[in-house]
N, C-alpha and C positions, 0 to 999 in steps of 0.2 A: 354454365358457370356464370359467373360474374364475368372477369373480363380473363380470366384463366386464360389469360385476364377476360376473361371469356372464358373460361375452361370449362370447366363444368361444374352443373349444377349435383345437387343432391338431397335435395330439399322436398321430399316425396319420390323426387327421381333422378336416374344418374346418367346424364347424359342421352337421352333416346334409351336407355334399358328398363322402359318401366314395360307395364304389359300391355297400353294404348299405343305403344309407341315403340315395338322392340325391333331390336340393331338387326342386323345382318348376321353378327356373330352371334346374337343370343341363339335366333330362330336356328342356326345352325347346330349351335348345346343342345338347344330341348329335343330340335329332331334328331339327333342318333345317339349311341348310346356307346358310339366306337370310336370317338371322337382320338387323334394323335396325342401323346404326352405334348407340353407346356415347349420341350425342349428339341422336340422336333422342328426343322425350318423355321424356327422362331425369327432371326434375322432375316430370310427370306422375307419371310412375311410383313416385317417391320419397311424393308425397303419396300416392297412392293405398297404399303400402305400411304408412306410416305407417296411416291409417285400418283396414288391416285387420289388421295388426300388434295396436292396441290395443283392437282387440274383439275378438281372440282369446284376450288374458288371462286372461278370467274364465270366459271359454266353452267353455275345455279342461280345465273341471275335475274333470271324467270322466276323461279320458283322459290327464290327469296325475295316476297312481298311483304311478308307480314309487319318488317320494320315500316315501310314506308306507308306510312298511315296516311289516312285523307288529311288535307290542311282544313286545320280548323280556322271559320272564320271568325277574325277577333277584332275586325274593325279599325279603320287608319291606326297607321303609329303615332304616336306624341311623345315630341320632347319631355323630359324631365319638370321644366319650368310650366310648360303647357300642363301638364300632368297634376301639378303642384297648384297653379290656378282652375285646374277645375272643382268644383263642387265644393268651394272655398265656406258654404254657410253651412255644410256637414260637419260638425264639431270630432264625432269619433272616425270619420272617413281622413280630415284632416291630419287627426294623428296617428292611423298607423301605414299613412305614405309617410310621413314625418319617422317615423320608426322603421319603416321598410328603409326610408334614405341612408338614414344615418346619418354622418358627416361628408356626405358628397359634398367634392366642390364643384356648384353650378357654374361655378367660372369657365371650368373646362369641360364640362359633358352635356350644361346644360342646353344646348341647341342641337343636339347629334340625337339622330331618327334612329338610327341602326345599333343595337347594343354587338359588343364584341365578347366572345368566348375565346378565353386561351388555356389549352390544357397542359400545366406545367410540370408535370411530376406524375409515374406511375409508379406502384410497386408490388408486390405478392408478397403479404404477410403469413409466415406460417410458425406456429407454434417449436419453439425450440431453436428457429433458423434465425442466420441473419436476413436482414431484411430483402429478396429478389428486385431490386432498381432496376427498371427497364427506360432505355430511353427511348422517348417520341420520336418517331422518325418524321422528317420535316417531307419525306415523298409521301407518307403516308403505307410504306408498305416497307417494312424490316428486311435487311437483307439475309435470308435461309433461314436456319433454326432461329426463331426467337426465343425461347428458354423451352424447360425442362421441366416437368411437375415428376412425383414421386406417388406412384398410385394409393389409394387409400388413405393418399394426408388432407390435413384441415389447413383452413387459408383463407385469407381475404384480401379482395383488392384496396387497394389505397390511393386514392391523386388527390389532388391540388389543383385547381383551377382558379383565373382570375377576372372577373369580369369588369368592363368598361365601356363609358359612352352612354349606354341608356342599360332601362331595366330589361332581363332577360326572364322568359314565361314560360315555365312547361320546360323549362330542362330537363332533359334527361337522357336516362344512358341504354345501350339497346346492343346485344352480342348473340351475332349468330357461329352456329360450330356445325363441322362437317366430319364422317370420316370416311373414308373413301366412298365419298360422293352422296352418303346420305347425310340429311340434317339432324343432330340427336341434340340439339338444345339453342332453345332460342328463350336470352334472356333478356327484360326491359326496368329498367327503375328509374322511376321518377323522382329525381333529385329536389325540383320548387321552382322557387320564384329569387331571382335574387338580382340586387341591386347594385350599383358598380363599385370599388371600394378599392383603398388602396393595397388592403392585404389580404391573398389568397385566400380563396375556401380551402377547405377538403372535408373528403367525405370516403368513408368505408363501407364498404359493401357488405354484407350481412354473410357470414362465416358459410360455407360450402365445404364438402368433402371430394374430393376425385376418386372415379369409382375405380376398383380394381378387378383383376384377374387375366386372365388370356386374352380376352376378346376387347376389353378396356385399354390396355397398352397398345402404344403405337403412336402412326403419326396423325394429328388434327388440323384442320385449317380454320379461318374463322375472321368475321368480319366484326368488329368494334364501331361505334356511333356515336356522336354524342350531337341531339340537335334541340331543336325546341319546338311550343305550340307553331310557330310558323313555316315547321319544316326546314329551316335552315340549320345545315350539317356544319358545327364548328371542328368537326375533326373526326375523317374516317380511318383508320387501321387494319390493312388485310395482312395476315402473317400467317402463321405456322409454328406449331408446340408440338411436342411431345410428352405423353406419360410414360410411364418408365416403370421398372423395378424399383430403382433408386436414384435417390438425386443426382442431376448432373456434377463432377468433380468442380469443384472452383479454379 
C-alpha cells in the first residue's frame, strides 16, 4: 500500500499475490483443487491470522532491511544564512534557493543545523466515504486495531506535515506489510526537498486498490517511515489493520 496507510498496494500487484512473489494463501489456491468453502472457520482463521500477524512485527526485524538504505553522503550541514551566502555570484543558483526559501524568517531558523519534521494529520481517502482520520500516536505504535479497509475498494493516503529550522533532503515515505509473518508489500515514495514554512504541506499518495477474496482478508501488520537523505526517522508507526468483507461500522 501506501500507508493502508500502508495497506496495500495494487499497482501491478496486490499485496505479495503477484507471481514473483505469491502469499502463502495463493500457493495454497493453485495447489488443490479441494480447497473448504469461504464460510468454513473463516473467523478461526481471521483470529488465528491476527495473532500471527502481530508477532511478526517485531520478529522481522532482520529481514526487514530494504527501508534502511545506506546513508548517503551529502557533506557538513549548513545553516540557511550559510546556505544563502554561498555561491552568491551564481545569478540562477541564487534564485532558486530564493524560491526554494520562500518567505522564511531568517530571524528564527536561520542559525539552526538540524531541520525538523512533524507529521500532523493522517487520513484514508476512499471514494464515496467519509474521510478515515487516523490519529498519530505520540508512542508511535496504536493501541489494537488501527482501522478497517473493505477488500477490493479504491483509496489513498493523505497527511499534512510541517517543516522547520532548516531545509529537509530526500524526504520520503517507506511502508512495510506483513501477514502472518510474510512480507507481501513494501512501499517507498519520495516526497522532495522542502524548505521550512509556516503552513503545512500535504501530499496524497497515488490511488491503490486492496486486493480481495479469501486469502486477502484478515489481519496485517506494518511498519510506516517517514525519514530523509540522511536517514533520520521523523516518525515511525508500527500498528495493525484489517481487510474485511465490509467496512467497519462507525
Amino acid at each position: 500500500m501506501s500507508l493502508a496507510v500502508g495497506a496495500v498496494s495494487s499497482s501491478g500487484k496486490k499485496m505479495g499475490f503477484d507471481e514473483k512473489n505469491k502469499s502463502v494463501g495463493e500457493i495454497t489456491s493453485s495447489s488443490s483443487s479441494t480447497n473448504p468453502p469461504e464460510t468454513v472457520d473463516e473467523e478461526e482463521e481471521e483470529k488465528l491470522s491476527r495473532q500471527m500477524s502481530e508477532a511478526s512485527l517485531f520478529g522481522t526485524e532482520e529481514e526487514d532491511d530494504d527501508d534502511e538504505e545506506r546513508k548517503i553522503e551529502l557533506g557538513p550541514q549548513c545553516t540557511l544564512k550559510e546556505q544563502l551566502e554561498k555561491d552568491k555570484e551564481d545569478e540562477s543558483l541564487r534564485r532558486w534557493k530564493e524560491q526554494l526559501l520562500g518567505q522564511v524568517d531568517m530571524n528564527s531558523v536561520g542559525e539552526t543545523l538540524e531541520p525538523e519534521v512533524k507529521i500532523l494529520s493522517l487520513a484514508i481517502l476512499s471514494p464515496g466515504r467519509p474521510n478515515l482520520v487516523l490519529t498519530v500516536p505520540e508512542t508511535g505504535k496504536p493501541k489494537g486495531l488501527w482501522f478497517t479497509l473493505k477488500e477490493g475498494s479504491r483509496y489513498n493516503l493523505k497527511f499534512s506535515f510541517k517543516v522547520t529550522n532548516n531545509i529537509v533532503s530526500g524526504l520520503r515515505y517507506t511502508n512495510t506489510v506483513w501477514k502472518t509473518g510474510v512480507k507481501v508489500d513494501n512501499t517507498k515514495e519520495m516526497l522532495g526537498v522542502f524548505s521550512p514554512q509556516e503552513e503545512p504541506y500535504t501530499h496524497v499518495m497515488p490511488e491503490e486498490t486492496t486486493p480481495s477474496g479469501i486469502f486477502a482478508r484478515g489481519s496485517y501488520s506494518a511498519r510506516t517511515k517517514f525519514i530523509d537523505d540522511d536517514n533520520k526517522c521523523y516518525l515511525e508507526i508500527n500498528y495493525t489493520f484489517d481487510i474485511r468483507k465490509e467496512w467497519a461500522s462507525s
